[in-house]
C-alpha positions as CSV (number, residue, x, y, z in Angstrom):
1,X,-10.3,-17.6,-0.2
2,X,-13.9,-16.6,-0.1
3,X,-15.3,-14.1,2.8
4,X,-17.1,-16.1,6.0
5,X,-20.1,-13.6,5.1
6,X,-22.0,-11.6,2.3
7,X,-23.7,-8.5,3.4
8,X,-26.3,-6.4,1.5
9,X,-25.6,-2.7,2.5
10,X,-28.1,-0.8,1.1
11,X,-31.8,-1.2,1.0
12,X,-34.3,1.2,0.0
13,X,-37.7,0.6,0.3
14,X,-40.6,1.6,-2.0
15,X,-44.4,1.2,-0.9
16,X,-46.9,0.0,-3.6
17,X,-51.0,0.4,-2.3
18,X,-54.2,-0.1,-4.6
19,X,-56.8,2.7,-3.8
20,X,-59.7,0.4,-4.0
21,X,-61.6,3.0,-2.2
22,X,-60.9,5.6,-5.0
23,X,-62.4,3.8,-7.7
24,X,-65.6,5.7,-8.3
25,X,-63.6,9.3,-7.5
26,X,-61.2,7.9,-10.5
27,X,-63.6,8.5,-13.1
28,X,-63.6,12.3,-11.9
29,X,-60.1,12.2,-12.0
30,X,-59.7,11.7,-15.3
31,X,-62.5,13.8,-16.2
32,X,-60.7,16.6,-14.7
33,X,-57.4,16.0,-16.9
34,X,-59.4,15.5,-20.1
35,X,-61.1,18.8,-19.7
36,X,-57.5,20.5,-18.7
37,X,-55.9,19.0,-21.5
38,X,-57.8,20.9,-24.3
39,X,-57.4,24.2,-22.6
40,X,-53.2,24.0,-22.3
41,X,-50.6,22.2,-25.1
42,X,-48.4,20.0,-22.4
43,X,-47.9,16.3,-21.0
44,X,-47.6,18.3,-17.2
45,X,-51.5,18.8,-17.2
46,X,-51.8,21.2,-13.9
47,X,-49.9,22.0,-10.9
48,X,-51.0,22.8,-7.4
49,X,-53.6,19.7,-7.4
50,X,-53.4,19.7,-3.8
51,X,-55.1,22.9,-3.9
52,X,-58.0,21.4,-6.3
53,X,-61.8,20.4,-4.1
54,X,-62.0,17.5,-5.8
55,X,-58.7,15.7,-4.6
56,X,-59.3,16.0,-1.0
57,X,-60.1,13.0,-0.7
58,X,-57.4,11.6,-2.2
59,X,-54.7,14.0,-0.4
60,X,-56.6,12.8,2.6
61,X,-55.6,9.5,1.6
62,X,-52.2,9.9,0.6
63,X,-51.3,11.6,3.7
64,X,-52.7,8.8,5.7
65,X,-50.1,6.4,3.8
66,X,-47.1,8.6,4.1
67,X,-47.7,9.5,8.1
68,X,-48.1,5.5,8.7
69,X,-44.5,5.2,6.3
70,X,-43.4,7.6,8.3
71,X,-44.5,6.4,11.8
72,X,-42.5,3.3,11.1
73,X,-39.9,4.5,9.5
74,X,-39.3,7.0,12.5
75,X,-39.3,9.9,10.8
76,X,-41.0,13.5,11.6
77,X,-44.5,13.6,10.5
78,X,-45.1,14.4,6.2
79,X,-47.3,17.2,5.6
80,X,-48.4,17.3,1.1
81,X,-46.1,20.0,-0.5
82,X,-46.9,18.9,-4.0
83,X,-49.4,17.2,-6.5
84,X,-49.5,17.2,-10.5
85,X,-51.4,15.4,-13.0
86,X,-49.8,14.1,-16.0
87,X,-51.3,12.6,-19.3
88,X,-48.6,10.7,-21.6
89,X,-49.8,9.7,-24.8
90,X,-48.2,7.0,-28.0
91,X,-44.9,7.8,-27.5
92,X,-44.3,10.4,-24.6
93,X,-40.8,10.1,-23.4
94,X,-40.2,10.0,-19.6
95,X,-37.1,11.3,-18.7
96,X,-34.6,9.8,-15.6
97,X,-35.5,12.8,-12.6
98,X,-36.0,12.7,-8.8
99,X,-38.4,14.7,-6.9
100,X,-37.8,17.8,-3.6
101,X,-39.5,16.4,-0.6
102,X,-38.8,13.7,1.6
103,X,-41.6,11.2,0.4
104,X,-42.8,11.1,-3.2
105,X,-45.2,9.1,-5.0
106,X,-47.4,8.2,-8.4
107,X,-51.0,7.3,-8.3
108,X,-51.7,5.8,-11.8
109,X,-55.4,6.4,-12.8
110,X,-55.5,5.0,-16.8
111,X,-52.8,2.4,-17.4
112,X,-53.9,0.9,-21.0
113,X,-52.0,-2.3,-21.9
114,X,-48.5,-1.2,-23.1
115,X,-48.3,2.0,-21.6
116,X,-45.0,1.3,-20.2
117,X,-43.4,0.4,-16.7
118,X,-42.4,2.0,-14.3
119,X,-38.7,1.9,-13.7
120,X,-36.7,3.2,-10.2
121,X,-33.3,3.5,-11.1
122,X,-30.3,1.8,-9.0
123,X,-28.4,4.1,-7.4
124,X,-25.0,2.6,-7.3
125,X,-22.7,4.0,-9.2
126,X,-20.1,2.2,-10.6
127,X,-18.1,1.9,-13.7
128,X,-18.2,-0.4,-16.7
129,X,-16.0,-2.8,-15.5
130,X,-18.3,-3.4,-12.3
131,X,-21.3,-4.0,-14.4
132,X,-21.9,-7.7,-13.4
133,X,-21.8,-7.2,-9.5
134,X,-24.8,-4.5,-9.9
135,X,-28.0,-5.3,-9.7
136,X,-30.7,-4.1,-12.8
137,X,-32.8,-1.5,-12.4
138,X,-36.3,-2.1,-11.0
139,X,-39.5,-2.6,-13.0
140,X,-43.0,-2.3,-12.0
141,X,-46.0,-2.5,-14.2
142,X,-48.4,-0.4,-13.0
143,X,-52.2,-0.7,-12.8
144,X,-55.0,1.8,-12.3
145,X,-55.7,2.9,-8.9
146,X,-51.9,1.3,-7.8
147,X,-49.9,4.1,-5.6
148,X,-46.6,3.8,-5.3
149,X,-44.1,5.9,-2.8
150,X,-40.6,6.1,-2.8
151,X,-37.8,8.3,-1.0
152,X,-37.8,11.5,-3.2
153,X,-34.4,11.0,-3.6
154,X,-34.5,8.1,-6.0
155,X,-34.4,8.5,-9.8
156,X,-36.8,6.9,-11.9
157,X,-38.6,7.3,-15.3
158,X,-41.5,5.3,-17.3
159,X,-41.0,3.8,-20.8
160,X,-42.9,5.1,-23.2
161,X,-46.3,4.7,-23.7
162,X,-46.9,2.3,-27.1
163,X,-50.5,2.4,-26.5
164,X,-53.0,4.2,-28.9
165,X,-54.5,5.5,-25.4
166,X,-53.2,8.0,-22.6
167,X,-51.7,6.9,-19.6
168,X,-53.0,9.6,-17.1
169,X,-51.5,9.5,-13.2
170,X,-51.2,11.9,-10.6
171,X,-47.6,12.2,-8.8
172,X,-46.8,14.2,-5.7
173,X,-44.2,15.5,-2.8
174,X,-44.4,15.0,1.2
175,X,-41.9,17.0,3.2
176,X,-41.7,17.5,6.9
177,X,-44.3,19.3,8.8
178,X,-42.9,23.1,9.2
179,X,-40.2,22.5,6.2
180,X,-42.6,24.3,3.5
C-alpha cells in the first residue's frame, strides 16, 4: 500500500540577481583581471578584492543582497569576509569545493558561449542502489552581470570552459557580523 502523503524534506535555496546597474563598472572589472593576469601565472587572479577601491561599489551591492537574504531568512546580519577574482580559460577544470562563511556567491562578468555551467551539487548522499529516487544535480548557465548566492555550505563546480575566450567572475564569502 502506498503512503496517504509525499513530503519533500529538504530545500535549499539559491538566489540568482542580474547587476544591471554594474554594467558600465564591468568593463573595469575585467580590465583589472587582465592587467593582474600578466603579472602572476594562476586561474585564482587576486585575493582580498574586498579590500580593492574599485569594487566598492560592488561590495556595496553584494552586501545589500545578502542583508535582505538574510532579513528574510532570519538570520543575524552578513558582514563581506571574502572576494576573489578568477579567470578560466579553454579547458580550466573546476573542481567540486564549498566555501567558509555563511553566505557565498559568484558574480560572472565574461561568460562567452560554451564556457560551461554552473553546477551546485545535491547533497544527499546515498548509495548506488538509491540512485533513481535522487534527484540530478543542478545546472545553471550563467550570463554576464548574473549573481548568484548560495549557503556556503553547498558544493558546487563549473564545467570546463570549451570556449577560445576566458570566463572571468568574481566569487566571495558573507559571515556574521562580529564572526571575523
Amino acid at each position: 500500500m502506498i503512503n496517504d502523503f509525499k513530503v519533500e524534506l529538504f530545500s535549499i535555496p539559491v538566489w540568482g540577481f542580474v547587476l544591471q546597474k554594474e554594467q558600465y563598472h564591468s568593463i573595469d572589472y575585467i580590465q583589472f583581471f587582465e592587467e593582474l593576469e600578466n603579472e602572476i601565472s594562476s586561474t585564482q587572479i587576486i585575493n582580498n578584492l574586498h579590500k580593492e577601491h574599485l569594487f566598492k561599489e560592488l561590495i556595496d551591492n553584494f552586501s545589500q543582497i545578502a542583508n535582505e537574504i538574510a532579513e528574510f531568512e532570519q538570520f543575524p546580519k552578513l558582514c563581506l569576509s571574502s572576494m576573489w577574482g578568477n579567470v578560466d580559460y579553454k579547458g580550466t577544470p573546476r573542481k567540486k569545493h564549498i566555501h567558509k562563511g555563511v553566505l557565498s556567491g559568484i558574480f560572472n562578468l565574461q561568460t562567452p558561449a560554451k564556457c560551461g555551467r554552473l553546477v551546485f551539487v545535491n547533497p544527499i548522499i546515498s548509495d548506488d542502489k538509491s540512485q533513481f529516487i535522487k534527484k540530478p544535480n543542478f545546472f545553471i548557465d550563467v550570463s554576464p552581470l548574473s549573481c548568484i548566492f548560495f549557503p556556503s555550505w553547498l558544493e558546487y563546480y563549473f564545467e570546463p570552459n570549451l570556449s577560445d575566450d576566458k570566463r572571468i567572475f568574481t566569487s566571495f564569502d558573507f559571515d556574521i557580523e562580529g564572526n571575523l
